[in-house]
DRENNU-742168 format. One record per residue (C-alpha): x, y, z; chain. Coordinates in steps of 0.25 Angstrom, whole numbers, plus 5000, padded with zeros to 4 digits. Each point is the difference from the previous one (the first is absolute). Layout:
BEGIN
((X Y Z) "A")
...
***
This chain:
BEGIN
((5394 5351 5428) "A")
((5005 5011 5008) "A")
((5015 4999 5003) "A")
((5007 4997 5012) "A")
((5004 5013 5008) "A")
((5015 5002 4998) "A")
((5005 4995 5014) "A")
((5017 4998 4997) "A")
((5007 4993 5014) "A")
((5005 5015 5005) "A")
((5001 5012 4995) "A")
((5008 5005 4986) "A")
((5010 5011 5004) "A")
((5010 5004 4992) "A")
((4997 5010 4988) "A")
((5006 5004 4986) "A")
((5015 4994 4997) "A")
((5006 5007 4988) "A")
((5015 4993 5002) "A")
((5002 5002 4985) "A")
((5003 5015 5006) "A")
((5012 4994 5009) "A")
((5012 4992 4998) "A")
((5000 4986 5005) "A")
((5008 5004 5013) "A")
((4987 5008 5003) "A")
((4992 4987 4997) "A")
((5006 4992 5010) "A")
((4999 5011 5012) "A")
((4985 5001 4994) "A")
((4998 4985 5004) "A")
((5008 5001 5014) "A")
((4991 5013 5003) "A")
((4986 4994 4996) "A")
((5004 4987 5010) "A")
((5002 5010 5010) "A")
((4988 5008 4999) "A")
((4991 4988 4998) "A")
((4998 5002 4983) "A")
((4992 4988 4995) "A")
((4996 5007 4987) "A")
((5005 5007 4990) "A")
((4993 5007 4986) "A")
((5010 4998 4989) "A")
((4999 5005 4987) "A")
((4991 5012 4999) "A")
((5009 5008 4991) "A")
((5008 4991 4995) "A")
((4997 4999 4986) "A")
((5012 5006 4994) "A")
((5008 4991 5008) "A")
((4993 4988 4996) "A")
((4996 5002 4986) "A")
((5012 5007 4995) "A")
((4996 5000 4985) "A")
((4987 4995 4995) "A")
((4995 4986 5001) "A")
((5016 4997 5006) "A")
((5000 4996 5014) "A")
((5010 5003 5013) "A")
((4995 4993 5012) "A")
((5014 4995 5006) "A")
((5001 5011 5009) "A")
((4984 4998 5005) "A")
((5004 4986 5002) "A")
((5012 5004 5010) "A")
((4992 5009 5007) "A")
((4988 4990 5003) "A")
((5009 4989 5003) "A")
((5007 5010 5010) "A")
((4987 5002 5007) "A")
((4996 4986 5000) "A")
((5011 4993 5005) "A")
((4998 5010 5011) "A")
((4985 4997 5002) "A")
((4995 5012 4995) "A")
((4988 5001 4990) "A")
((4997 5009 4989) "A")
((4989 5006 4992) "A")
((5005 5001 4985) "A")
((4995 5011 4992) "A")
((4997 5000 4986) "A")
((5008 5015 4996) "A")
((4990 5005 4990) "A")
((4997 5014 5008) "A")
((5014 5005 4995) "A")
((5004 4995 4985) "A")
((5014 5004 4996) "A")
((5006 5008 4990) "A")
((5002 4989 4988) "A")
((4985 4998 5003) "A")
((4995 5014 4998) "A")
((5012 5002 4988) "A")
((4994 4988 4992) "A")
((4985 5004 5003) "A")
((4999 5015 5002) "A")
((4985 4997 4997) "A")
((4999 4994 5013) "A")
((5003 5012 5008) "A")
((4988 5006 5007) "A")
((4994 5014 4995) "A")
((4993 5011 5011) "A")
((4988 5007 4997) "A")
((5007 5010 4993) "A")
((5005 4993 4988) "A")
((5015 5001 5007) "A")
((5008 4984 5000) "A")
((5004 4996 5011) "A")
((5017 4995 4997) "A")
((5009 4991 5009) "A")
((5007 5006 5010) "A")
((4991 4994 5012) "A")
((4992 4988 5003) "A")
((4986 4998 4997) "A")
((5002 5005 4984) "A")
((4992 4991 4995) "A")
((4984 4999 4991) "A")
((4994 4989 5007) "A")
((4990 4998 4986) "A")
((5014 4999 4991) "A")
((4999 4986 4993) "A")
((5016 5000 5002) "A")
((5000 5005 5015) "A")
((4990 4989 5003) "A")
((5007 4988 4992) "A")
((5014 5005 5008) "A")
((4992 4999 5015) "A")
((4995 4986 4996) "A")
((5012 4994 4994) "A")
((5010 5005 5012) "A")
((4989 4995 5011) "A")
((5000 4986 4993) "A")
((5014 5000 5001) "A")
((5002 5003 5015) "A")
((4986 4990 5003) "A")
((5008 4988 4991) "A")
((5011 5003 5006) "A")
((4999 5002 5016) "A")
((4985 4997 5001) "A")
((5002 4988 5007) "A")
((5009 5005 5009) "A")
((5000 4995 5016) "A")
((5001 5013 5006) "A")
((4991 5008 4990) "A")
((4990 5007 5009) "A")
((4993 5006 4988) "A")
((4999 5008 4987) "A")
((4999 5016 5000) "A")
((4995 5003 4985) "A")
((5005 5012 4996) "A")
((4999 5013 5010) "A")
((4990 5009 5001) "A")
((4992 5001 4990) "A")
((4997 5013 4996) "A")
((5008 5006 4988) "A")
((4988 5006 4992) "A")
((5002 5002 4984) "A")
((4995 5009 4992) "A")
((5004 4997 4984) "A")
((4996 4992 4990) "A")
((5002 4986 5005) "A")
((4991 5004 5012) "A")
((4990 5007 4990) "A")
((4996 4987 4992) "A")
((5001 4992 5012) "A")
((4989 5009 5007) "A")
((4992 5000 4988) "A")
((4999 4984 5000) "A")
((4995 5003 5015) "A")
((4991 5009 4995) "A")
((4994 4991 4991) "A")
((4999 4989 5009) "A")
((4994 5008 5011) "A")
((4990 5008 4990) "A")
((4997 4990 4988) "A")
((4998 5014 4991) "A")
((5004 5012 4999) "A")
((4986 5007 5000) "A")
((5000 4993 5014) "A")
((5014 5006 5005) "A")
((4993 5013 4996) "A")
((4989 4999 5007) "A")
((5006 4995 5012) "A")
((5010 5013 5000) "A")
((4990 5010 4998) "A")
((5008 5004 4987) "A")
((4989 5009 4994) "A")
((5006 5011 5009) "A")
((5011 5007 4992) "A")
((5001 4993 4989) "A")
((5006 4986 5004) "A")
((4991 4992 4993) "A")
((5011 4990 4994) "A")
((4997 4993 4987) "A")
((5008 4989 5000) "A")
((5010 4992 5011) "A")
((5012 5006 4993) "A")
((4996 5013 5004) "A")
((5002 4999 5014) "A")
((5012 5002 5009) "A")
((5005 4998 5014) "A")
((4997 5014 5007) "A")
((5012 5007 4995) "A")
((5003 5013 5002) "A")
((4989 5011 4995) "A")
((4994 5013 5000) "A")
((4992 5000 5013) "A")
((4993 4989 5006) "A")
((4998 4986 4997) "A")
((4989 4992 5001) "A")
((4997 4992 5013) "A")
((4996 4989 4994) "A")
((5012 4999 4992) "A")
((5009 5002 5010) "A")
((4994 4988 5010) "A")
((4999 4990 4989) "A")
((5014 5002 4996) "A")
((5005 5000 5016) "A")
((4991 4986 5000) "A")
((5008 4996 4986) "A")
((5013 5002 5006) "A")
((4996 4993 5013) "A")
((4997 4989 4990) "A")
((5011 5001 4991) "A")
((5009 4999 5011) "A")
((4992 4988 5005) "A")
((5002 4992 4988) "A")
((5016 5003 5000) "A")
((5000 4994 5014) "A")
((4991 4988 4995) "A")
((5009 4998 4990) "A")
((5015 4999 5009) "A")
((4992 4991 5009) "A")
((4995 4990 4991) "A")
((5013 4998 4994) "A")
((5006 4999 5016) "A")
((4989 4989 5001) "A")
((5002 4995 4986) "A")
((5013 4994 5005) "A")
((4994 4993 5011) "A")
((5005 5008 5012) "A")
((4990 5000 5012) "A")
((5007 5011 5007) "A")
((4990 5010 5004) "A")
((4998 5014 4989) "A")
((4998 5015 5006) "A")
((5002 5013 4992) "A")
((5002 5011 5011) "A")
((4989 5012 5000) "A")
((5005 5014 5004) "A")
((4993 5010 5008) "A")
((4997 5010 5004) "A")
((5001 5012 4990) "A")
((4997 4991 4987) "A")
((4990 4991 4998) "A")
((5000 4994 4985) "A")
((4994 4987 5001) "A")
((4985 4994 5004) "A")
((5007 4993 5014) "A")
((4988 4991 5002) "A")
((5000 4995 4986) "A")
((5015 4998 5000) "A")
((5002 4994 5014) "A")
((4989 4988 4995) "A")
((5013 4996 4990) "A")
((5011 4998 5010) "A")
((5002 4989 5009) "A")
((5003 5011 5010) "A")
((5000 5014 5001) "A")
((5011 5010 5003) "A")
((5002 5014 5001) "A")
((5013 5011 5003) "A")
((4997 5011 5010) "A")
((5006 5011 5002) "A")
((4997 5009 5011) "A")
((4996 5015 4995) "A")
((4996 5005 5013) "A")
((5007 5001 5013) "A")
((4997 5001 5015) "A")
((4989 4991 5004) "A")
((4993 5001 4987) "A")
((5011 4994 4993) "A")
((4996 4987 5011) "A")
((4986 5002 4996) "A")
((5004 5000 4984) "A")
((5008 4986 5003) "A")
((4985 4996 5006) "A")
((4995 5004 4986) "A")
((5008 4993 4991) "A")
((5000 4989 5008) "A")
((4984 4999 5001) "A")
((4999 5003 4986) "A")
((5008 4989 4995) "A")
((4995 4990 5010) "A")
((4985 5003 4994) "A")
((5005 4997 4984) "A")
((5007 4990 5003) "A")
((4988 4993 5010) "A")
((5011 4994 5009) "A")
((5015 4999 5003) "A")
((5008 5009 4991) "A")
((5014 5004 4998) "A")
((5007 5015 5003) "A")
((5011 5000 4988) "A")
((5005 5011 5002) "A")
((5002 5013 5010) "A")
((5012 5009 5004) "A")
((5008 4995 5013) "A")
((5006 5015 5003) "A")
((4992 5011 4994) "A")
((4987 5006 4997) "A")
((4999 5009 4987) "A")
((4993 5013 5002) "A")
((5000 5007 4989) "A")
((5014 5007 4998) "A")
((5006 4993 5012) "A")
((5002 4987 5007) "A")
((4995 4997 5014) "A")
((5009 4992 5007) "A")
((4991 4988 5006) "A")
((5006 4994 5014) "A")
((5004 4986 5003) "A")
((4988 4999 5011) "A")
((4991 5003 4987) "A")
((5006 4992 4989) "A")
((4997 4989 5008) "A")
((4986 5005 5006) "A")
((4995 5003 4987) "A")
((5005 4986 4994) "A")
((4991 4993 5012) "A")
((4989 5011 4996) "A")
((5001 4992 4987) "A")
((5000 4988 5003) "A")
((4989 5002 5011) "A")
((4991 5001 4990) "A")
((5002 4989 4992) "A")
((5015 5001 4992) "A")
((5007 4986 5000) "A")
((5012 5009 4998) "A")
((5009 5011 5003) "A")
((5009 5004 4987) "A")
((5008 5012 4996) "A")
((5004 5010 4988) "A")
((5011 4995 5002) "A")
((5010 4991 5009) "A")
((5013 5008 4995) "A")
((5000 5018 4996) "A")
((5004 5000 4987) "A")
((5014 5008 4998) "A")
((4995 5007 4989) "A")
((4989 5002 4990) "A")
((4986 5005 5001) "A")
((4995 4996 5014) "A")
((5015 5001 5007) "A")
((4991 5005 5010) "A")
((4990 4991 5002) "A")
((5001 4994 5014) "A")
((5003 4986 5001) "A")
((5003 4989 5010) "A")
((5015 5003 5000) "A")
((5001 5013 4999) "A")
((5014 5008 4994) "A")
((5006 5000 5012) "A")
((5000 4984 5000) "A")
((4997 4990 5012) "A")
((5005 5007 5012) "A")
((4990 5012 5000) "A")
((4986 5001 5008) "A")
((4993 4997 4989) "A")
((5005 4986 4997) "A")
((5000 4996 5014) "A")
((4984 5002 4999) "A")
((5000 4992 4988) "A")
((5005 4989 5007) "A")
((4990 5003 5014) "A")
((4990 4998 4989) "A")
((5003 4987 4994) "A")
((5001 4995 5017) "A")
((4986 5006 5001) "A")
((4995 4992 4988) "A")
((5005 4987 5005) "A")
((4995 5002 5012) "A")
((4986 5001 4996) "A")
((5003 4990 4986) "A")
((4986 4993 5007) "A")
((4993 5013 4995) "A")
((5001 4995 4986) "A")
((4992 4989 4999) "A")
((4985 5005 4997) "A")
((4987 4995 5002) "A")
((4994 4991 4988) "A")
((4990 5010 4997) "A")
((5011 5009 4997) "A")
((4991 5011 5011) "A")
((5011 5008 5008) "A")
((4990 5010 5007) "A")
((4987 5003 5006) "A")
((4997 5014 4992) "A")
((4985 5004 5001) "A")
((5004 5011 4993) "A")
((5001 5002 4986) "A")
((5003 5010 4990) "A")
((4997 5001 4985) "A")
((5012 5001 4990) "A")
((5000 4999 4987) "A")
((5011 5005 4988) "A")
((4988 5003 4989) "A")
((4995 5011 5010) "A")
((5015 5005 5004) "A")
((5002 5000 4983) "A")
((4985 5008 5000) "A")
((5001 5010 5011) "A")
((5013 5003 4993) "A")
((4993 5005 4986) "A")
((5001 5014 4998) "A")
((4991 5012 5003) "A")
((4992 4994 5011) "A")
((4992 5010 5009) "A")
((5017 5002 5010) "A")
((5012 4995 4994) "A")
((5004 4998 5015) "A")
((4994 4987 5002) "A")
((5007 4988 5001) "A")
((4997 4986 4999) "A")
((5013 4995 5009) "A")
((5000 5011 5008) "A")
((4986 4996 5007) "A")
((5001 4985 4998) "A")
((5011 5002 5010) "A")
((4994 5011 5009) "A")
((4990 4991 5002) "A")
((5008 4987 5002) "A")
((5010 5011 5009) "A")
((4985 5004 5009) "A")
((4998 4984 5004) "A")
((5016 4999 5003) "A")
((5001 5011 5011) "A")
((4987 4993 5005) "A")
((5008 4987 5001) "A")
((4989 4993 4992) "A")
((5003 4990 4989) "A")
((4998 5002 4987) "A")
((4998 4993 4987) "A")
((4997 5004 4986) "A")
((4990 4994 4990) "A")
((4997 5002 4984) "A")
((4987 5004 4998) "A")
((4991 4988 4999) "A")
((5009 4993 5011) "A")
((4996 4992 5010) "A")
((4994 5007 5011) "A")
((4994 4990 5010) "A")
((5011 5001 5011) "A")
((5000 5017 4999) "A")
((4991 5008 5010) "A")
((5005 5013 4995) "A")
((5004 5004 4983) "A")
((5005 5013 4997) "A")
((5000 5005 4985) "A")
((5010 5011 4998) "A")
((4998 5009 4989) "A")
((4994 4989 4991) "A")
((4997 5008 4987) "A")
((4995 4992 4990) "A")
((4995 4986 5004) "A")
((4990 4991 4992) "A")
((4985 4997 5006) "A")
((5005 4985 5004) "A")
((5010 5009 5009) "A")
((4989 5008 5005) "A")
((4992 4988 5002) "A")
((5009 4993 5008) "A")
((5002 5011 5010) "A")
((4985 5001 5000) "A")
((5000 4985 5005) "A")
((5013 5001 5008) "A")
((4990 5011 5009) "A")
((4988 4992 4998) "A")
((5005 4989 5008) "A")
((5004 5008 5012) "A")
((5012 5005 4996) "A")
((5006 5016 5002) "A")
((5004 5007 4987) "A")
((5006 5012 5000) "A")
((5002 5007 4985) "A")
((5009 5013 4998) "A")
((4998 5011 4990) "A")
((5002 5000 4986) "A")
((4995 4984 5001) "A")
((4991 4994 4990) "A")
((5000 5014 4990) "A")
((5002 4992 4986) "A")
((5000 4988 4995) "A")
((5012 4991 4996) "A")
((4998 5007 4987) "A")
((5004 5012 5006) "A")
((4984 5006 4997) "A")
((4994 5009 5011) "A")
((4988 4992 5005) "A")
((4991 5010 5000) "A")
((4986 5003 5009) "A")
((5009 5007 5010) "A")
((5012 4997 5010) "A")
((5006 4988 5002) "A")
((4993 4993 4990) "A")
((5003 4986 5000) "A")
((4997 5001 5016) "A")
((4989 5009 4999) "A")
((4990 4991 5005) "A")
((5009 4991 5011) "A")
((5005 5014 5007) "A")
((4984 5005 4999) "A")
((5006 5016 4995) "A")
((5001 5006 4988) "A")
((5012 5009 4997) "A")
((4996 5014 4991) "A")
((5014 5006 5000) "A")
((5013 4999 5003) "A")
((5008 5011 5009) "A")
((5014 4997 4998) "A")
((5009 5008 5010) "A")
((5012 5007 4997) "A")
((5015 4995 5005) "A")
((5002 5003 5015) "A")
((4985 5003 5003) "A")
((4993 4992 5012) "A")
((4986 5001 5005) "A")
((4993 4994 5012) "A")
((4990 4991 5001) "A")
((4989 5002 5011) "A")
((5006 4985 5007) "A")
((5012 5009 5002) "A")
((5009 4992 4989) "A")
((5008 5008 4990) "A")
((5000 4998 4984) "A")
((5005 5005 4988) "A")
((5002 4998 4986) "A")
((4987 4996 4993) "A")
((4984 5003 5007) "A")
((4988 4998 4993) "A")
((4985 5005 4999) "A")
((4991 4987 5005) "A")
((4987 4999 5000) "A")
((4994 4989 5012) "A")
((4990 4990 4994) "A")
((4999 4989 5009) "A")
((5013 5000 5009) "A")
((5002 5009 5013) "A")
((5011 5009 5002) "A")
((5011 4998 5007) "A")
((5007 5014 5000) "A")
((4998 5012 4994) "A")
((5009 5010 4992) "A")
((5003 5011 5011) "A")
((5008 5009 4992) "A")
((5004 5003 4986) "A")
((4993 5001 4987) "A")
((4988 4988 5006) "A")
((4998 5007 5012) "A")
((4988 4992 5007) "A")
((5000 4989 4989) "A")
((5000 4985 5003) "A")
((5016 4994 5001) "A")
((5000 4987 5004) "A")
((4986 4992 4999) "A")
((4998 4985 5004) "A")
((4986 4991 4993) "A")
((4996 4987 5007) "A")
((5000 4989 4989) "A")
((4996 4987 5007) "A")
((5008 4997 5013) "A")
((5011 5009 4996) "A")
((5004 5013 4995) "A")
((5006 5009 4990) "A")
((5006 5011 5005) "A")
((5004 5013 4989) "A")
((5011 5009 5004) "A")
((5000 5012 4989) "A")
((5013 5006 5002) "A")
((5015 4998 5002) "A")
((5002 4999 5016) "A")
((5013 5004 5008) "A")
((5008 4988 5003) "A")
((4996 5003 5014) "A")
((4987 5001 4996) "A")
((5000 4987 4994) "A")
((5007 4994 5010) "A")
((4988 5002 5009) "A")
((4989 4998 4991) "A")
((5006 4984 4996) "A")
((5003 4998 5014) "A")
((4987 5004 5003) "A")
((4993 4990 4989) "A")
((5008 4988 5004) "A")
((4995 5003 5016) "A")
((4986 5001 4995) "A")
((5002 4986 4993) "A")
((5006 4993 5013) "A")
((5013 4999 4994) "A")
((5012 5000 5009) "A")
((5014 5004 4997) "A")
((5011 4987 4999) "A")
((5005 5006 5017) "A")
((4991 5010 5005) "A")
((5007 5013 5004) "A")
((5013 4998 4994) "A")
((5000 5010 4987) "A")
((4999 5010 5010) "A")
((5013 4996 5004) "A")
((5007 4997 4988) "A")
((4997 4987 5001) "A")
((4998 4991 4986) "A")
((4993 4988 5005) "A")
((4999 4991 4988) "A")
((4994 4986 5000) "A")
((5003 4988 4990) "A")
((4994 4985 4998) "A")
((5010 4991 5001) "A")
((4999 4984 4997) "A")
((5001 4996 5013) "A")
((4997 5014 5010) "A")
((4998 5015 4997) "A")
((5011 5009 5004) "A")
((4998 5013 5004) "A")
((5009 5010 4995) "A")
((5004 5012 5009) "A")
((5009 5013 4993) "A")
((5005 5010 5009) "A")
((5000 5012 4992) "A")
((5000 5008 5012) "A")
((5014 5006 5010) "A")
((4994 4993 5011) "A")
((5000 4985 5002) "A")
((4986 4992 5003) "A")
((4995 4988 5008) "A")
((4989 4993 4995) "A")
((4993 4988 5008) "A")
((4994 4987 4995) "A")
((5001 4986 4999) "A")
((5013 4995 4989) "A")
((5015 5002 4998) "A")
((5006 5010 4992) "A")
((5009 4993 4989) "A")
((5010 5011 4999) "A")
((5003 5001 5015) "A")
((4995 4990 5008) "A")
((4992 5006 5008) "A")
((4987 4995 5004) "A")
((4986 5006 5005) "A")
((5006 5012 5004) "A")
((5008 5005 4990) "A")
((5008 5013 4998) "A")
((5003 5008 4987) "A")
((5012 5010 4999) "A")
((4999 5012 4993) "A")
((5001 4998 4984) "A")
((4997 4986 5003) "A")
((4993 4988 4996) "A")
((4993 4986 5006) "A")
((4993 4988 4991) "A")
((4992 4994 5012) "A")
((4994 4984 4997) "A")
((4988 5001 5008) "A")
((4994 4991 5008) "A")
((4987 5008 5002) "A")
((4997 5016 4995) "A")
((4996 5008 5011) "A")
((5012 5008 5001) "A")
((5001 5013 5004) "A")
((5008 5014 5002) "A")
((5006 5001 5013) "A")
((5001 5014 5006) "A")
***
């Protein structure tokens, strides 16, 4: 039975409390502040462990209890968090075993959070009994709005709890080990193992490691990790509580877990974002991560986490406005969060994120910043109606799909591929960035996904796939549908083995080409092609077989060579594009594709001016989101009201501003 679409009465906001770091003074402004601003929800607990577990196995929860009878008696929710991201120091002193190892043999000590090996017996025995504990002991609790297991999981071990744990893996996944080494090629150099003891996780060596070796051990975390997850949540069920269980996925730089596989597991799915770009790609990034986590999770989702105050970019911190704390919170929710919670409600005073933004920042209440918070939480009351989604659990009306898949960000990551400048991330969300500044919807889908309601699919940079992949993308374009593939797609298997008979071999026959050679470019070299578009990075010698070509290389090594080539297949296409486009480039290229498939954008014209037109599925209406990320305000014309402002039919949008619009019909349209 599928589950019901996680659908709470209005929308969570609030974000992580830590009052352990404050005297009780500071908790009783903390409650008067969050009534001000609106708060119904805070996340308690998160890196808590020391203070409720002072000494193994010896319980102090008095001051937890304090805290979540402050917030109750107040009407404030909570989401309780099991601690078991940061373990303290008596824990790490009395199991130094349980300390993770890098690749280079070094252990990592205590001193920061996440020093844990999530294979160690003792770590895993820890993480279940203090999750017991809280589940038996506030599980039941009126204004619990759900469980956060752990926080994100990613903390990768090297040493030799991880070592036995991946050769039990191993020998599930592979029965023998002459099966293992056939699998991972291992007659090249010497790798021929003899026995399962012989093998390791890929530690640090010589030169390179095998490819084979690498994936299966990503896959092995991913599953390790999985199993550390299923264990905190069974004991939070164990105890009876009903509440709702999450673990939060980060993105954007790491990706460490299978997100499909993992999301399946949780009652629903949440993720912290933090903007790494500015300007309006950092809008379009907000779009990303929301679209992603929208697509795992099948439905309504939560946004755990993201920075009220600043965007990190690499050595400094970009200052992010109120107008765009709150736009980017409704970008969120737009498409399809049930929530808009921060890192964290109060800056720390001191310690190792001091300067994390927050919801009260440093300078306290009476400063810009807090005052947004508090427009915020009136924005999210006003459009609480928002919250309630459909049965179905389907927010949007995306024809538009693209492929995403973590085995093939772990593959196109293996080293000594044909350029070390391709990057899994970096296209998934050009890609997804093309459709945004179109103001086209977007979803993604694993491969093998349902494809019925998508006219247009786009495979980025898909390196090793399996035949039934290939297959379904063959039927996806056999049924009418428009597929676009990128280079470096379909070049191994999920082995990590070339498929040989020429380029790209798994797609060989559904492109209708056959690559002879690649013709990687250096850094900072562009070429033309004869449509006019701009390229880099990657080109490739293709042979036409029974597609027709589309473009041709008009300068650069491939001079006169077929580009980009489309094949008929049924009553659809698929469309190969053998090199790394411009953004720009891009840009054009998908817009054009969407056109081509009578798609239209969610309000026609309004990317050009700097308009974000999002549409959501409610219950009861759908609502048109409007974001003004423009310095000019807008008026757009239809039939319904606008739930921030009032306004009806005609309605006008300020400058760095926002409407949620319940419509009564959806033929509205920019006004000049």
């Amino acid at each position: 039975m599928t589950p019901a679409p996680y659908s709470p009465a209005r929308f969570l906001f609030g974000g992580d409390y830590s009052p352990e770091q404050w005297p009780r003074e500071v908790w009783r402004e903390d409650i008067e502040l969050m009534k001000r601003a609106k708060v119904n929800t805070a996340t308690i607990g998160v890196f808590s462990w020391a203070m409720l577990e002072p000494r193994e196995g010896e319980f102090d929860p008095a001051w937890l209890d304090e805290v979540i009878d402050r917030l109750a008696s107040d009407g404030i929710g909570f989401i309780l968090a099991t601690p078991t991201a940061s373990p303290p120091p008596w824990f790490t002193v009395a199991h130094p075993d349980a300390l993770p190892v890098r690749p280079d043999g070094t252990r990592v000590l205590h001193g920061s959070r996440d020093t844990y090996a999530v294979s160690a017996p003792a770590y895993r025995a820890a993480a279940r009994r203090i999750a017991r504990y809280l589940a038996d002991r506030y599980g039941h609790h009126d204004m619990l709005r759900g469980w956060h297991i752990h926080n994100e999981y990613g903390t990768i071990d090297h040493g030799p709890h991880a070592a036995r744990a991946f050769r039990r893996w191993l020998e599930r996944r592979y029965g023998t080990v002459d099966e293992l080494n056939r699998v991972w090629y291992t007659a090249f150099w010497s790798q021929r193992y003899g026995a399962w003891d012989e093998i390791l996780p890929p530690v640090q060596t010589q030169y390179l490691h095998n490819p084979a070796h690498v994936v299966d051990f990503k896959r092995f975390c991913s599953d390790e990790m999985l199993e550390a997850y299923r264990e905190q949540r069974d004991e939070v069920r164990a105890s009876g509580s009903r509440a709702p269980i999450t673990t939060n996925f980060m993105l954007p730089t790491w990706n460490h877990l299978d997100q499909w596989t993992w999301s399946d597991e949780q009652d629903v799915v949440s993720i912290d974002h933090y903007l790494d770009t500015t300007s309006a790609d950092g809008e379009a990034h907000v779009a990303y991560g929301a679209d992603l986590t929208r697509s795992w999770a099948g439905g309504p989702w939560l946004l755990m986490e993201q920075n009220a105050t600043g965007i990190r970019t690499g050595d400094h911190v970009v200052t992010k406005g109120v107008d765009r704390m709150i736009r980017n919170s409704l970008g969120y929710i737009a498409r399809g969060s049930q929530s808009a919670l921060f890192f964290q409600w109060r800056a720390s005073a001191a310690g190792s994120e001091l300067w994390h933004g927050a919801m009260v920042p440093h300078a306290g209440p009476d400063t810009r910043a807090f005052d947004g918070i508090v427009r915020l939480g009136d924005t999210l009351d006003r459009i609480a109606e928002v919250a309630t989604a459909p049965a179905d659990g389907v927010l949007g009306d995306a024809e538009i799909a693209i492929v995403w898949d973590a085995e093939g960000w772990w593959s196109l990551e293996t080293p000594h591929l044909p350029s070390d400048a391709v990057s899994y991330s970096d296209e998934v969300r050009s890609t997804h960035r093309a459709f945004w500044r179109s103001g086209y919807p977007v979803d993604f889908i694993r491969p093998g996904g349902a494809a019925d309601r998508y006219k247009v699919i786009v495979v980025p940079a898909l390196y090793a796939m399996t035949a039934t992949t290939a297959r379904w993308l063959e039927d996806f374009a056999e049924s009418g549908g428009r597929l676009v593939v990128t280079f470096a797609s379909g070049l191994a298997d999920m082995d990590q083995r070339v498929v040989g008979g020429g380029y790209p071999g798994m797609l060989r026959g559904l492109l209708g080409i056959r690559g002879e050679q690649m013709f990687p470019l250096p850094p900072g070299e562009t070429i033309e092609l004869s449509d006019g578009s701009q390229a880099g990075v990657w080109s490739e010698l293709l042979r036409v077989e029974t597609a027709s070509v589309v473009a041709e290389y008009a300068s650069g090594p491939l001079r006169g060579c077929p580009a980009v080539t489309r094949r008929s297949v049924g009553s659809g296409s698929a469309t190969y594009v053998s090199t790394k486009l411009t953004q720009h480039s891009l840009d054009a290229f998908l817009a054009e594709a969407a056109v081509d498939a009578g798609i239209e954008p969610t309000l026609a014209g309004a990317a050009d001016a700097g308009i974000e037109a999002v549409r959501r599925r409610g219950a009861e209406a759908d609502y048109l989101f409007i974001l003004n990320h423009s310095e000019a305000a807008v008026r757009i014309a239809g039939d319904g009201v606008d739930l921030v402002s009032g306004q009806r039919d005609r309605i006008e949008i300020d400058a760095g501003a926002v409407a949620v619009i319940r419509e009564a019909g959806q033929g509205w349209a920019l006004e000049a």
